[in-house]
N, C-alpha and C positions, 0 to 999 in steps of 0.2 A: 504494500500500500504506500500512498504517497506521505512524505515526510515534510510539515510542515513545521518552519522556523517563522517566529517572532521577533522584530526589533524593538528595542526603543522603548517608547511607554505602552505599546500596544502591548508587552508582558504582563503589567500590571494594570490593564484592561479588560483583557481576554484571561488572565490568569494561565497562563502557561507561556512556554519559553517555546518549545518543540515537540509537536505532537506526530502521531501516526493518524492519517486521518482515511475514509475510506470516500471514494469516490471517482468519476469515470470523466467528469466537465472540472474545469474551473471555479464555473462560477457554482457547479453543483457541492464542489470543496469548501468553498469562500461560503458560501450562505449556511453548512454545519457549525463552522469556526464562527459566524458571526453570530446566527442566530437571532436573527431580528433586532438585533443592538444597536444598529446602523453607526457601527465601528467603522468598516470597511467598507460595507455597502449601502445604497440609497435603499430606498421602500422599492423602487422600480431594478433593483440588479442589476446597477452599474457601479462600478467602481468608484469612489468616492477621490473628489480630488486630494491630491498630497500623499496618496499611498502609492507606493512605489510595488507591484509585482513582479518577482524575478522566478522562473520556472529554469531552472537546471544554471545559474548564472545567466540568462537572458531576460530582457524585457518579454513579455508574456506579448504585449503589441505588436513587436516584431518578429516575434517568432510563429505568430497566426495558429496557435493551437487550436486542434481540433476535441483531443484524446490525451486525457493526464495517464501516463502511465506508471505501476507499480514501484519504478524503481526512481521516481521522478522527486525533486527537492524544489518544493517551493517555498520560497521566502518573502513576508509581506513587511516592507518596510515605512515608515511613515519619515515623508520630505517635509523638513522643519525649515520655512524660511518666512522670511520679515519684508516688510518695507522701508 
């Protein structure tokens, strides 16, 4: 199953560091780990600005995933910036 890390304050949001999570989408991943919290995602299952996803070291965006697969490392980091 896909192995899911946490940055930043999202650990002490979500309460876990790195989990095993089980799932076959993305976003059907993201919506277990969120759970309606709208941490990570909107009410409509998008991606909430300033969260950075990286699936295996790549931008999840540019790598156009169809299919998370078992042996796959996803890391949701959150972009801290100012004005």
């Amino acid at each position: 199953m896909p192995k899911v890390i946490l940055k930043g304050p999202l650990v002490t949001q979500l309460n876990f560091k790195e989990a095993i999570v089980n799932g076959r989408s993305l976003f059907e991943i993201l919506s277990k780990i969120d759970e309606n919290r709208n941490i990570i995602m909107t009410n409509n299952y998008k991606i909430k600005p300033g969260i950075l996803i990286l699936v295996n070291g790549k931008d999840w965006r540019i790598s156009k995933l169809d299919e998370i697969r078992e042996e796959d490392i996803i890391e949701i980091i959150p972009i801290n910036h100012g004005g």
